[in-house]
Residue frames as a rotation matrix with the C-alpha (Angstrom) as fourth column:
UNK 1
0.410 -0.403 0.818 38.06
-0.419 0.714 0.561 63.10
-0.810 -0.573 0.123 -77.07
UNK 2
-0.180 -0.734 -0.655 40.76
-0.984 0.135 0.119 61.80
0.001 0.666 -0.746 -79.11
UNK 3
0.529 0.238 0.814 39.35
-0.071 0.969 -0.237 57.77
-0.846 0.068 0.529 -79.99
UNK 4
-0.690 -0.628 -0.360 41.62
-0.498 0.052 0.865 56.04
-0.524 0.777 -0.349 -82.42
UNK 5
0.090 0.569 0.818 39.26
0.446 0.711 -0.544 54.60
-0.890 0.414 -0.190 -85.18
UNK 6
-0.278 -0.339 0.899 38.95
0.905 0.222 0.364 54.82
-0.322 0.914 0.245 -88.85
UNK 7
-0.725 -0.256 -0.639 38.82
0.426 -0.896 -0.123 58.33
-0.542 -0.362 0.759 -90.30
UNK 8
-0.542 0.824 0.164 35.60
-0.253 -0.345 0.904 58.03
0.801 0.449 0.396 -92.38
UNK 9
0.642 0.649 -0.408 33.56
0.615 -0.119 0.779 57.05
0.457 -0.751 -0.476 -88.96
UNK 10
-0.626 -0.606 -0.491 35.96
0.751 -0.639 -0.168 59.11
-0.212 -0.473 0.855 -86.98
UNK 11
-0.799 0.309 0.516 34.40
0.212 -0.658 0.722 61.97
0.563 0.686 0.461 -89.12
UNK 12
-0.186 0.981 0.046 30.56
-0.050 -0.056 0.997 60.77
0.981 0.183 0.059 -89.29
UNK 13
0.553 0.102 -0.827 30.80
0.797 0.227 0.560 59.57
0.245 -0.968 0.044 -85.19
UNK 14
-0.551 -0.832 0.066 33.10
0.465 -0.372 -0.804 62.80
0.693 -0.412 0.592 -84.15
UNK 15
-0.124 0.323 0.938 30.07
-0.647 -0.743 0.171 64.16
0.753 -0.586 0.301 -81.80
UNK 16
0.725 0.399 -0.561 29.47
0.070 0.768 0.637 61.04
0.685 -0.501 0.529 -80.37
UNK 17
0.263 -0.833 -0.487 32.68
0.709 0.509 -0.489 61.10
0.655 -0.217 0.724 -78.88
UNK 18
-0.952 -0.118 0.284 32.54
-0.049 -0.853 -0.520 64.37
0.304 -0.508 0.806 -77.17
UNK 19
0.199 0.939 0.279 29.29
-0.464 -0.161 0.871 63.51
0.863 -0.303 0.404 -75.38
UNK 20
0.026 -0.494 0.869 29.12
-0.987 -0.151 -0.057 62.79
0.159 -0.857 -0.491 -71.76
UNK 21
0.787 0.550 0.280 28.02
-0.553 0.830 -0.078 58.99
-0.275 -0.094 0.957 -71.86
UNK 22
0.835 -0.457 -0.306 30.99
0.101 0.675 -0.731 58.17
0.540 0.580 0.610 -74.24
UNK 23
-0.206 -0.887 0.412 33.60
-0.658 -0.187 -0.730 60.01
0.725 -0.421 -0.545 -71.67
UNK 24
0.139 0.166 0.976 32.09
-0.918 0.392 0.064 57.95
-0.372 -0.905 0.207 -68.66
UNK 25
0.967 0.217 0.131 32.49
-0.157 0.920 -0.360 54.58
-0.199 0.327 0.924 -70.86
UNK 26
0.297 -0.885 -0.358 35.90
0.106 0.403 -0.909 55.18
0.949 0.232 0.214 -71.76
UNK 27
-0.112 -0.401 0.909 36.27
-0.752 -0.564 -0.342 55.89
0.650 -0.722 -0.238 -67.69
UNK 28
0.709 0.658 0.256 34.79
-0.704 0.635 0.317 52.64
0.046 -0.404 0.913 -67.08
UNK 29
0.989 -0.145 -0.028 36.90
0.146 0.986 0.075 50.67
0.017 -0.078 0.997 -68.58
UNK 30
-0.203 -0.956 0.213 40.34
-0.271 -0.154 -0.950 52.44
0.941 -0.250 -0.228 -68.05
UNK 31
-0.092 -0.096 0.991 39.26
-0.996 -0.005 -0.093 51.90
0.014 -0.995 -0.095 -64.19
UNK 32
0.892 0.058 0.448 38.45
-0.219 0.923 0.317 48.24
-0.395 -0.381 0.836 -64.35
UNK 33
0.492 -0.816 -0.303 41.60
0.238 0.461 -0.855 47.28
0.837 0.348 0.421 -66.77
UNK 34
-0.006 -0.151 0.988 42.94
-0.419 -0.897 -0.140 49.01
0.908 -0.415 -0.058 -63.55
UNK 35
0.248 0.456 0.855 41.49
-0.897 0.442 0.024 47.22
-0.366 -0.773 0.519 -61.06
UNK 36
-0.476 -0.720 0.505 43.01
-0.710 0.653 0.263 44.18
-0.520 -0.234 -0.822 -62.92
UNK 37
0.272 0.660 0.701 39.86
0.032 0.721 -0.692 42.78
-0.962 0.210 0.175 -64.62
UNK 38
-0.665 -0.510 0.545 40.49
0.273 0.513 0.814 41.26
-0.695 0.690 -0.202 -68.25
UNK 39
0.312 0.950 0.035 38.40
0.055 0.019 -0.998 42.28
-0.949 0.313 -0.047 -71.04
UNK 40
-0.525 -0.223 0.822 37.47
0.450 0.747 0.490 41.44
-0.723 0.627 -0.291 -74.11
UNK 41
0.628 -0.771 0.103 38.61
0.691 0.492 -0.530 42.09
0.358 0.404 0.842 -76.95
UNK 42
-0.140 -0.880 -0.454 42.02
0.883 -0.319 0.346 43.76
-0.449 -0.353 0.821 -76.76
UNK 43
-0.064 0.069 -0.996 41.97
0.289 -0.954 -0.085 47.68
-0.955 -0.293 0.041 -76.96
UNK 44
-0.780 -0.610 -0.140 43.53
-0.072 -0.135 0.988 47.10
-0.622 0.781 0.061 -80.25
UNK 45
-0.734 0.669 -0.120 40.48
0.498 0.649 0.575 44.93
0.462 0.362 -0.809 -81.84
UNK 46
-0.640 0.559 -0.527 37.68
0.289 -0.460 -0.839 47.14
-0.712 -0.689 0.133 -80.12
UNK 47
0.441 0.617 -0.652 36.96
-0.347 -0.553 -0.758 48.96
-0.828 0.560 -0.030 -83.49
UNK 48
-0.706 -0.680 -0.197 38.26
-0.231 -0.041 0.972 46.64
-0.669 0.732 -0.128 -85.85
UNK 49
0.090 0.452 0.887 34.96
0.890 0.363 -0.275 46.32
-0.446 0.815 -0.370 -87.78
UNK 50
0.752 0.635 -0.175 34.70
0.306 -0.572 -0.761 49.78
-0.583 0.518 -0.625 -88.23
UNK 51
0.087 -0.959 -0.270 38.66
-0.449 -0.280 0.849 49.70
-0.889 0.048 -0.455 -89.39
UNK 52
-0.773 -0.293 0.563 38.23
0.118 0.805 0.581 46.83
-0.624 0.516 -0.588 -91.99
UNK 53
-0.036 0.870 0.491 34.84
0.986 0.111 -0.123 48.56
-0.162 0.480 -0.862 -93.06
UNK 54
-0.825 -0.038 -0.564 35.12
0.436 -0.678 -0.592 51.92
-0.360 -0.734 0.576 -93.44
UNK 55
-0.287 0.950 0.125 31.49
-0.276 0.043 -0.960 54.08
-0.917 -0.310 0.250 -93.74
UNK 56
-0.053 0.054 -0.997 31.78
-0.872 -0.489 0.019 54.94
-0.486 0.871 0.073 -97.35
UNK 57
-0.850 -0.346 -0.397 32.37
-0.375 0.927 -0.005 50.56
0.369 0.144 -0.918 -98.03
UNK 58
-0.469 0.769 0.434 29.17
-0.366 0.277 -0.888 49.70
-0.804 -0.575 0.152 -95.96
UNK 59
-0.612 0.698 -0.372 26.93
-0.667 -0.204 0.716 47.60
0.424 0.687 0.590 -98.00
UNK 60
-0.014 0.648 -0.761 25.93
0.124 0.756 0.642 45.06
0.992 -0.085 -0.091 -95.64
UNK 61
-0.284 -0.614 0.736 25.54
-0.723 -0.367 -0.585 45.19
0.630 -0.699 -0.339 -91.82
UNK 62
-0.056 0.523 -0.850 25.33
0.185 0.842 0.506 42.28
0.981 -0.129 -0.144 -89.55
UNK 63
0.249 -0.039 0.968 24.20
-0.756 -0.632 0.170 43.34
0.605 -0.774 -0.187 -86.04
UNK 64
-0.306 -0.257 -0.917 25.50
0.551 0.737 -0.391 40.91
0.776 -0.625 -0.084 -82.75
UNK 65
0.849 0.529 -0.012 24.92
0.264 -0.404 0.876 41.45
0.458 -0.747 -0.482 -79.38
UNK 66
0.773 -0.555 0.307 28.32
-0.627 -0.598 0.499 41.71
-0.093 -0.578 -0.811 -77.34
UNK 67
0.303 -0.274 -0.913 31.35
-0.837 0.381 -0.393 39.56
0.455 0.883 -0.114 -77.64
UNK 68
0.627 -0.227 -0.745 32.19
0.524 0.830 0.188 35.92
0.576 -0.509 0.640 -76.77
UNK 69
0.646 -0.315 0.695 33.96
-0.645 -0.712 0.277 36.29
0.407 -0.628 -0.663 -73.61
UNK 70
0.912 -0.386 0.140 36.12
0.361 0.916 0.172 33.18
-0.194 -0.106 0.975 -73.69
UNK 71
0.032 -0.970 -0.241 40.02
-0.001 -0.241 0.971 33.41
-0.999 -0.031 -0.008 -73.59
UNK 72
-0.640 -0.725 -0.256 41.15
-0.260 -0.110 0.959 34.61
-0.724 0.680 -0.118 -77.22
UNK 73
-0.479 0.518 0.709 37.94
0.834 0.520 0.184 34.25
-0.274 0.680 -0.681 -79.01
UNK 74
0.661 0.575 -0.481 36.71
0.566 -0.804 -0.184 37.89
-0.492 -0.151 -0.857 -79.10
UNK 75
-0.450 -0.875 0.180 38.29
0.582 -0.133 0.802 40.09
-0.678 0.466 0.569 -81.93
UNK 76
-0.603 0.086 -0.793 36.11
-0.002 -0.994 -0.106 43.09
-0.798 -0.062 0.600 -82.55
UNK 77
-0.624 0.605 -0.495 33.56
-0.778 -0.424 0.463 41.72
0.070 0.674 0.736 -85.12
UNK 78
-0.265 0.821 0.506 30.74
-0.927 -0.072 -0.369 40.46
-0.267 -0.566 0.780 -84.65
UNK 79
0.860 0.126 0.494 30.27
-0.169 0.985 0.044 35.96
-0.481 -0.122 0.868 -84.40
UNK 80
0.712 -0.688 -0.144 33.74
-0.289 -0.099 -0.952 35.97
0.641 0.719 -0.269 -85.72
UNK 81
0.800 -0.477 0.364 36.78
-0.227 0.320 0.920 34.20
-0.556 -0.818 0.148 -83.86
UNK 82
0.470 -0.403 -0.785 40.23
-0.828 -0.509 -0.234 33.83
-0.305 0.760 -0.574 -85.04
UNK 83
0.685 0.132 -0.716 41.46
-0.395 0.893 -0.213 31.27
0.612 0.429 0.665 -87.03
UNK 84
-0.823 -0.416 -0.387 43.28
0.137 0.516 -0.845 28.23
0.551 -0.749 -0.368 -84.61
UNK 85
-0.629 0.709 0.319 39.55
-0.758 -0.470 -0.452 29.09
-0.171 -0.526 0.833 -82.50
UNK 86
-0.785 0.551 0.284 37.07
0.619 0.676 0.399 26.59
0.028 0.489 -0.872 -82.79
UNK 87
-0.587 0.800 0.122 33.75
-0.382 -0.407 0.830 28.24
0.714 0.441 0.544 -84.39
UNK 88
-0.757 0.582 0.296 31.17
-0.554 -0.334 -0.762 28.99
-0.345 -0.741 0.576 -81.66
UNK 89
-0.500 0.691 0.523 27.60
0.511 0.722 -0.466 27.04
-0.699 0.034 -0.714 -82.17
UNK 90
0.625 0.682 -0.381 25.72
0.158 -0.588 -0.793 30.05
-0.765 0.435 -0.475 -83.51
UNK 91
0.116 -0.440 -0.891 28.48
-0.581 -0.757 0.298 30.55
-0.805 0.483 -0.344 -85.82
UNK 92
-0.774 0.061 0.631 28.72
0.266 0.934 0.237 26.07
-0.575 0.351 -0.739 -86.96
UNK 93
-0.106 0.868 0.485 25.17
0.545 0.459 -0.702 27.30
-0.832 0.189 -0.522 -87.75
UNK 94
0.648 0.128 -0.751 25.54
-0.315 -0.853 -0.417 30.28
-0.693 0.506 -0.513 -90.12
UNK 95
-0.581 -0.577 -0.574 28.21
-0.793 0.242 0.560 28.21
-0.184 0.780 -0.598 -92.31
UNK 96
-0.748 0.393 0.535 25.58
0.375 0.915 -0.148 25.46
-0.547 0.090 -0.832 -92.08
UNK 97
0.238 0.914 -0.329 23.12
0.327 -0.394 -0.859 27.90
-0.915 0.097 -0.392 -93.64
UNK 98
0.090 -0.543 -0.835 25.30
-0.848 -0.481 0.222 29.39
-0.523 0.688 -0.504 -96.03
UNK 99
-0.742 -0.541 0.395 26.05
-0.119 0.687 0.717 25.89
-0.660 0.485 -0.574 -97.18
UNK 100
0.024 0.975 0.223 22.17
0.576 0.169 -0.800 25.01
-0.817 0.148 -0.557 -97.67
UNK 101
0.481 0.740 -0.470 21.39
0.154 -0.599 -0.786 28.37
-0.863 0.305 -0.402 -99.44
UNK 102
0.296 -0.494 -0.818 24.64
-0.940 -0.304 -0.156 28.63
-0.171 0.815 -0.554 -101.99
UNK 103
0.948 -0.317 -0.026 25.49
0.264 0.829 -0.493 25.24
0.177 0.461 0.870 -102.33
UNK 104
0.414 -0.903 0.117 29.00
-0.350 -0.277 -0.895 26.20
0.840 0.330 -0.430 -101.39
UNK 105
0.330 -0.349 -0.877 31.52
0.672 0.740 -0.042 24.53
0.663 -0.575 0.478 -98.90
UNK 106
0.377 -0.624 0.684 32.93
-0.637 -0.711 -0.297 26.61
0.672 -0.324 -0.666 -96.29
UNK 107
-0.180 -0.949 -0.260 36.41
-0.384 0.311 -0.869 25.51
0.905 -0.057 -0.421 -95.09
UNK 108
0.705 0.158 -0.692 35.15
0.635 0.296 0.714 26.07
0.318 -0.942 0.108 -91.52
UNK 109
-0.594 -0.679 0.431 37.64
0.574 -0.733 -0.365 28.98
0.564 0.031 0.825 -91.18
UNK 110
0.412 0.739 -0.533 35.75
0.901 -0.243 0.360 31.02
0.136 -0.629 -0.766 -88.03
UNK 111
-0.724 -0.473 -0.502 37.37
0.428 -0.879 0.211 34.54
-0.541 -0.063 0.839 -89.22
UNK 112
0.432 0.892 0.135 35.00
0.719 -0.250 -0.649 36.54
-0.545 0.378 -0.749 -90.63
UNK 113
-0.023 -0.113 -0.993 37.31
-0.334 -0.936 0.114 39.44
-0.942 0.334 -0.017 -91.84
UNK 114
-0.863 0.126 0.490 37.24
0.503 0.123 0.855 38.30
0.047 0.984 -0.169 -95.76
UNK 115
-0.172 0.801 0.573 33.91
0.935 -0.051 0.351 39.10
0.310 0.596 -0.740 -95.60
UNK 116
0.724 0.314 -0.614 34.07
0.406 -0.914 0.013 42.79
-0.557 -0.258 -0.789 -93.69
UNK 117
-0.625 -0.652 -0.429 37.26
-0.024 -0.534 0.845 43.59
-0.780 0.539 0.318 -96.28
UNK 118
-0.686 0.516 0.513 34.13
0.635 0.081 0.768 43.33
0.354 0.853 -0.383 -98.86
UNK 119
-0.620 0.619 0.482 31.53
0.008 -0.609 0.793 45.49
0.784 0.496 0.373 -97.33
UNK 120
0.534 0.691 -0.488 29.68
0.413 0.291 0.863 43.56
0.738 -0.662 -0.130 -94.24
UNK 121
-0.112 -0.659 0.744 29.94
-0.266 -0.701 -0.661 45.33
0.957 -0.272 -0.097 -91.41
UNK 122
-0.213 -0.064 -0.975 30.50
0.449 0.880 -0.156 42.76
0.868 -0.471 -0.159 -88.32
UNK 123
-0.400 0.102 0.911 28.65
-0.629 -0.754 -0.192 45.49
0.667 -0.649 0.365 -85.30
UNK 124
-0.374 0.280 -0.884 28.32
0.868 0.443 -0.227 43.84
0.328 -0.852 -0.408 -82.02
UNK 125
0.611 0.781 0.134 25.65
0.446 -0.479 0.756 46.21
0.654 -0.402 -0.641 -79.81
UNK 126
0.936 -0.339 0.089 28.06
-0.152 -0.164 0.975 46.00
-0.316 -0.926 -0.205 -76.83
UNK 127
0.686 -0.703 -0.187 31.83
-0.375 -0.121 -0.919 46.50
0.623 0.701 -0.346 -77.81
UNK 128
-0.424 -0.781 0.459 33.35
-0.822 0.118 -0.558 45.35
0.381 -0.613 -0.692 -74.72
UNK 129
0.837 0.396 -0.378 32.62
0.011 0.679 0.734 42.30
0.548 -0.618 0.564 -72.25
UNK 130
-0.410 -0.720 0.560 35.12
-0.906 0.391 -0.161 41.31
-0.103 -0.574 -0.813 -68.78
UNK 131
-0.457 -0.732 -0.505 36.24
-0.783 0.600 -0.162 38.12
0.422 0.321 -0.848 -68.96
UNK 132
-0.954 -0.203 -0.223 33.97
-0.069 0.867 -0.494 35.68
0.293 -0.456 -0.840 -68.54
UNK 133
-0.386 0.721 -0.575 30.77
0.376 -0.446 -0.812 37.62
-0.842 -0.530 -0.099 -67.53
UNK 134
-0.293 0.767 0.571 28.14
0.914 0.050 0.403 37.40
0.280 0.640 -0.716 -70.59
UNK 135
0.058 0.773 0.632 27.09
0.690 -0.489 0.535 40.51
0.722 0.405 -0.562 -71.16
UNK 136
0.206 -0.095 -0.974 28.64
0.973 -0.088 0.214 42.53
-0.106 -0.992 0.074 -68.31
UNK 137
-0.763 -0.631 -0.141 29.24
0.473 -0.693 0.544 45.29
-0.441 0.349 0.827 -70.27
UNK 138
-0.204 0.899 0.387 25.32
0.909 0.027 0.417 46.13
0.364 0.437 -0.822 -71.71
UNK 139
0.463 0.700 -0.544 24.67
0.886 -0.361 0.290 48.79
0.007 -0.616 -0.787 -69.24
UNK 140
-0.187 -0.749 -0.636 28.10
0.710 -0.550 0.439 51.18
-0.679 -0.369 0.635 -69.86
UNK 141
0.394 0.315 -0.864 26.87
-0.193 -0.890 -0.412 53.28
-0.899 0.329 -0.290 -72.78
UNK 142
-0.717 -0.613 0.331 27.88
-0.076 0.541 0.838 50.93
-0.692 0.576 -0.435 -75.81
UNK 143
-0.187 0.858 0.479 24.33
0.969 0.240 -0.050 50.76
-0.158 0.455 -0.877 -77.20
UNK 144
0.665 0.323 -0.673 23.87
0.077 -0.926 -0.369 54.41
-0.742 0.193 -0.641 -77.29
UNK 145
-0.080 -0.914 -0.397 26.93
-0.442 -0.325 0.836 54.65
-0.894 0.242 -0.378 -79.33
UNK 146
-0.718 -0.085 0.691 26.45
0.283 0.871 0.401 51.49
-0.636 0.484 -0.601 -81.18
UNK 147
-0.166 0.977 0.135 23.05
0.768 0.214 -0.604 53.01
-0.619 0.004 -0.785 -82.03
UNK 148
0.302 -0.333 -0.893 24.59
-0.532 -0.837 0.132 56.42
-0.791 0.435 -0.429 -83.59
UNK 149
-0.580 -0.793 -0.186 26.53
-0.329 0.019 0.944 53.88
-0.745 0.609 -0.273 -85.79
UNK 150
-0.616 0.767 0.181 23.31
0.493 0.554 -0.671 52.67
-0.615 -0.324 -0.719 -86.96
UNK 151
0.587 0.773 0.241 21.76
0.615 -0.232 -0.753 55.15
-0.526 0.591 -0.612 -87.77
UNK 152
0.270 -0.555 -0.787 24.51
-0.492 -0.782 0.382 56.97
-0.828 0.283 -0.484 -89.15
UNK 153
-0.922 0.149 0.359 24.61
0.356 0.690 0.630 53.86
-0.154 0.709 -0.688 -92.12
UNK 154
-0.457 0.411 0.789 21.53
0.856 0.445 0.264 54.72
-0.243 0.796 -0.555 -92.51
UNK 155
0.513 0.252 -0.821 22.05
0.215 -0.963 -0.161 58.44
-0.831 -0.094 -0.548 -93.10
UNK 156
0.028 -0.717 -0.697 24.88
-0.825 -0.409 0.389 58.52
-0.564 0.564 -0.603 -95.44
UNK 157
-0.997 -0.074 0.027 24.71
-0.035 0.720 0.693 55.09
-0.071 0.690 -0.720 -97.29
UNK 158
-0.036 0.872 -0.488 22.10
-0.998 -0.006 0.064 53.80
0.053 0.489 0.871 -99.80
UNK 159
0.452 0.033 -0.891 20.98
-0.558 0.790 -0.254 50.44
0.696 0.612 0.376 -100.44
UNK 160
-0.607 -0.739 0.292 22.19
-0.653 0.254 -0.713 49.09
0.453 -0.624 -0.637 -97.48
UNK 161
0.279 0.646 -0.711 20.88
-0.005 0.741 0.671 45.09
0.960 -0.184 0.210 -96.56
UNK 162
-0.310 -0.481 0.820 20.66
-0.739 -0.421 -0.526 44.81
0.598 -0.769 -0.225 -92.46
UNK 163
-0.298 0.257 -0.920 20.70
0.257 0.949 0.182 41.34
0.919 -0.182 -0.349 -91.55
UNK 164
-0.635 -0.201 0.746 18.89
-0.665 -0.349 -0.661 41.12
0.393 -0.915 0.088 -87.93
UNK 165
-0.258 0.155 -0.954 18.82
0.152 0.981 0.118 37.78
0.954 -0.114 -0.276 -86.36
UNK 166
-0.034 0.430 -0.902 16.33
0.965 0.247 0.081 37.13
0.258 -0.868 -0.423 -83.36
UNK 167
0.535 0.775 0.338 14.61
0.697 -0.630 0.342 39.50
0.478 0.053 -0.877 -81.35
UNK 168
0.220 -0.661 -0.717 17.46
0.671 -0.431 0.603 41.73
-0.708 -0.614 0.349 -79.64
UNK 169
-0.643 -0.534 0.549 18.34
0.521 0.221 0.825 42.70
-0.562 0.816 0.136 -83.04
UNK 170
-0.492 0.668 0.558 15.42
0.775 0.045 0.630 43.35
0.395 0.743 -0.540 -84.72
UNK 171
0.579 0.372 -0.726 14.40
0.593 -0.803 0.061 45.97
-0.560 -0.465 -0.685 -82.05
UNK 172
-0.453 -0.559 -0.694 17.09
0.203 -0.823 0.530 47.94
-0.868 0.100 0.487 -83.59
UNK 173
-0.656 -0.146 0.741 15.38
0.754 -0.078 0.652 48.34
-0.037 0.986 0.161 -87.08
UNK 174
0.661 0.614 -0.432 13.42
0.686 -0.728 0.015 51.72
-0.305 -0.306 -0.902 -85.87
UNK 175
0.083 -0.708 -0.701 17.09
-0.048 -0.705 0.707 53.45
-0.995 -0.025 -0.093 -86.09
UNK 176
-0.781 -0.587 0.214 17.30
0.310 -0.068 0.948 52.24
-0.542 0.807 0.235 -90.19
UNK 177
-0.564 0.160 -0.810 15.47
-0.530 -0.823 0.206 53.99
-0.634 0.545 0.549 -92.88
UNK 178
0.188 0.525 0.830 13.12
0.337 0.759 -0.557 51.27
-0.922 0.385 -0.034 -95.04
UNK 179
0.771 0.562 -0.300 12.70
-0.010 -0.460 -0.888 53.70
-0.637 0.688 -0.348 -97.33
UNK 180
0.475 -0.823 -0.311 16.56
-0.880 -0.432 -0.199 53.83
0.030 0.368 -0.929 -98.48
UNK 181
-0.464 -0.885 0.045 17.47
-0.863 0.440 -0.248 50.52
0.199 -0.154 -0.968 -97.25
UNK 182
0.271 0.493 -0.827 16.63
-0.463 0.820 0.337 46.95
0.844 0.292 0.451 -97.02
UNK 183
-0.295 -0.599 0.744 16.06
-0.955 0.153 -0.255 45.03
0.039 -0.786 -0.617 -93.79
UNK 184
0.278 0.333 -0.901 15.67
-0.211 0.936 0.281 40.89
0.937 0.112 0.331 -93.43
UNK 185
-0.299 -0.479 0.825 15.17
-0.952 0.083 -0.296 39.17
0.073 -0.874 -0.481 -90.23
UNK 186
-0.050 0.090 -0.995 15.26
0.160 0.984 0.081 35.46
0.986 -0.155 -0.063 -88.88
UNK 187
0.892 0.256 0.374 15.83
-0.326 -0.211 0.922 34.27
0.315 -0.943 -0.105 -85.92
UNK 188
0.238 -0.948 0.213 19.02
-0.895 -0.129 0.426 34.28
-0.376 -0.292 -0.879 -84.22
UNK 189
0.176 -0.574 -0.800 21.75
-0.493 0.652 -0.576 31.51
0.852 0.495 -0.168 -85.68
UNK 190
-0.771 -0.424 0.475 22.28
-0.632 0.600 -0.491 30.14
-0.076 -0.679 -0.731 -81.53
UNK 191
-0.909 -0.129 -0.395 21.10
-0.020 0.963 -0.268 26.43
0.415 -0.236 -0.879 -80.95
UNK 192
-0.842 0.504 -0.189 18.69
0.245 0.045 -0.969 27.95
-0.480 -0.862 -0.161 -78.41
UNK 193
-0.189 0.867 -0.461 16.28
-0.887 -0.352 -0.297 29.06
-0.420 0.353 0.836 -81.10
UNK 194
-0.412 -0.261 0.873 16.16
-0.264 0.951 0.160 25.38
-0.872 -0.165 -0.461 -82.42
UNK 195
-0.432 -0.189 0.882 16.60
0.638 0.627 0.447 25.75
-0.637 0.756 -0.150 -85.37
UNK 196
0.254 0.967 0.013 14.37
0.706 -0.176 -0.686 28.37
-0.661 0.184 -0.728 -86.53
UNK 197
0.249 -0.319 -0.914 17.31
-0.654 -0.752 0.084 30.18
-0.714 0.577 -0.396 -88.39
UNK 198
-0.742 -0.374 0.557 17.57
0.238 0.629 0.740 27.32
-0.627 0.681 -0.378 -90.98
UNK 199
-0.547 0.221 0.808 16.05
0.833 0.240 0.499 28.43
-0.084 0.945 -0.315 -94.50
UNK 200
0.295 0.086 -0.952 16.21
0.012 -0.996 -0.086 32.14
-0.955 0.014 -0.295 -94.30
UNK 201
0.103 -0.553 0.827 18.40
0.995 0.060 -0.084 32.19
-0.004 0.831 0.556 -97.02
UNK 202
0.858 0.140 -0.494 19.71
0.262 -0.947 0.187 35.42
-0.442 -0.290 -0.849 -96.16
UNK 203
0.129 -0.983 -0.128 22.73
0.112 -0.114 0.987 34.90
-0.985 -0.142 0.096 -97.94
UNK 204
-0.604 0.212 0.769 21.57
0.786 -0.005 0.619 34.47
0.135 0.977 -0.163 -101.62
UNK 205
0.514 0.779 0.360 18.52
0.856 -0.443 -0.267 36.98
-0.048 0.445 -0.894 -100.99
UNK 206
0.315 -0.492 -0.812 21.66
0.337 -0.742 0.580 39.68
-0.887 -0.457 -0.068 -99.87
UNK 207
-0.722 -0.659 -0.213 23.46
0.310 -0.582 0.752 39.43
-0.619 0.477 0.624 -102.76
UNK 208
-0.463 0.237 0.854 20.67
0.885 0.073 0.459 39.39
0.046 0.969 -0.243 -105.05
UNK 209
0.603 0.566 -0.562 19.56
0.699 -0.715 0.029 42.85
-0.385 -0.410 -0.827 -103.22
UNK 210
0.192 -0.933 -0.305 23.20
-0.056 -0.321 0.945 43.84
-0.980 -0.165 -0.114 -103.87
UNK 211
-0.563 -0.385 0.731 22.72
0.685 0.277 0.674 43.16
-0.462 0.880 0.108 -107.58
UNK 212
0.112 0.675 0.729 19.88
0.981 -0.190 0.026 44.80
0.156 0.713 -0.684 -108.03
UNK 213
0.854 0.196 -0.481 21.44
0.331 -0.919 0.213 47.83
-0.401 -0.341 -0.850 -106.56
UNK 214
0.794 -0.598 0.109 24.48
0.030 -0.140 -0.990 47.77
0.607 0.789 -0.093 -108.92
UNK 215
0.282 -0.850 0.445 26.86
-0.959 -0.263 0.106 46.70
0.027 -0.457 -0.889 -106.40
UNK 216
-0.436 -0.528 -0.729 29.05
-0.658 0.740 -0.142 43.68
0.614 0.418 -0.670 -106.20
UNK 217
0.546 0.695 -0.468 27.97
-0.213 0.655 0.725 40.72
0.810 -0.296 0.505 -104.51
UNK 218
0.445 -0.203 0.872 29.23
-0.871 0.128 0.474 39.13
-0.208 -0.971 -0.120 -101.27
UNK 219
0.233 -0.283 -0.930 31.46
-0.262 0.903 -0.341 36.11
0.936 0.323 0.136 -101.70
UNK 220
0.761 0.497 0.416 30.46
-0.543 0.137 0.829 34.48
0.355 -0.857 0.374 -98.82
UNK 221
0.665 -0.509 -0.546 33.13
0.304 0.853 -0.425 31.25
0.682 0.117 0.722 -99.56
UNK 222
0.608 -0.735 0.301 35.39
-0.758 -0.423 0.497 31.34
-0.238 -0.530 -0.814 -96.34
């Protein structure tokens, strides 16, 4: 199956795509766009983390669950929205954290790509959602996929920090290597955990992981 996406995961993902799970997912959603239902994000913006990251660039991965499913807020990486968007709660809270831990301002800019053109790779679990309908997409074969990309980072890259907020997340760290790679968890950045992602400091302990593996840091500053 011909899938347009960058040509170092292209590569490392090129069985995935020729399995039966990924033809019946891309059959899903050519029949609902069909059938008239909206989803989110546009076709285009599906795989733009792994476009703006490609594998060989990985040094960080943050993991999401599926995307916001609001009109024009979904945009292929993961708690990211584009700018003219107002910045989700869970996202108010992750520049509120970042502030805490680096002492640095952030603008309030609710684009994340600055930071996947550096390395962080922005992976929602579930790559699609229909308009409106949390999670309606979980069940089409996005996690099996999502889960290849996974562990394919941690086949072919070293030194790789996998942020994984709250418990959805954190199930995935079976698929990453310890030995090779470095994994920190909290609890999820939404409101509903009240608070309990304030003073991770997951943002200073990244880069300094990222120093000590001889690789640049993250400039978080948006």
């Amino acid at each position: 199956m011909d899938v347009k996406i960058e040509p170092t995961w292209k590569e490392a993902l090129r069985d995935e795509f020729d399995k039966p799970y990924f033809a019946s997912l891309v059959r899903f959603l050519h029949g609902e766009k069909a059938a008239g239902k909206v989803i989110y994000p546009p076709g285009s913006r599906i795989f733009k983390a792994f476009e703006l990251t490609p594998l060989p660039q990985v040094k960080v991965v943050i993991l999401g669950q599926d995307p916001y499913h609001g009109p024009g807020q979904a945009m292929g990486l993961c708690f990211s929205v584009p700018k003219g968007i107002p910045a989700p709660p869970s996202l108010k809270n992750i520049f509120s954290e970042i502030h805490t831990d680096l002492g640095i301002p952030m603008s309030g800019s609710p684009d994340l790509e600055p930071w996947a053109r550096q390395g962080v790779l922005l992976l929602n679990s579930v790559l699609t959602v229909e308009a409106g309908m949390a999670a309606s997409h979980s069940r089409i074969g996005w996690q099996e996929f999502t889960d290849a990309v996974i562990r394919t980072v941690s086949d072919r890259c070293d030194g790789v920090v996998f942020l994984l907020w709250g418990r959805f997340a954190q199930e995935k760290a079976a698929l990453v290597d310890t030995s090779r790679h470095h994994v920190l968890t909290a609890a999820h950045p939404s409101p509903l955990a009240r608070g309990a992602f304030f003073g991770c400091r997951h943002f200073s302990k990244t880069n300094q992981i990222l120093v000590s593996e001889g690789k640049t840091p993250i400039d978080w500053q948006l």
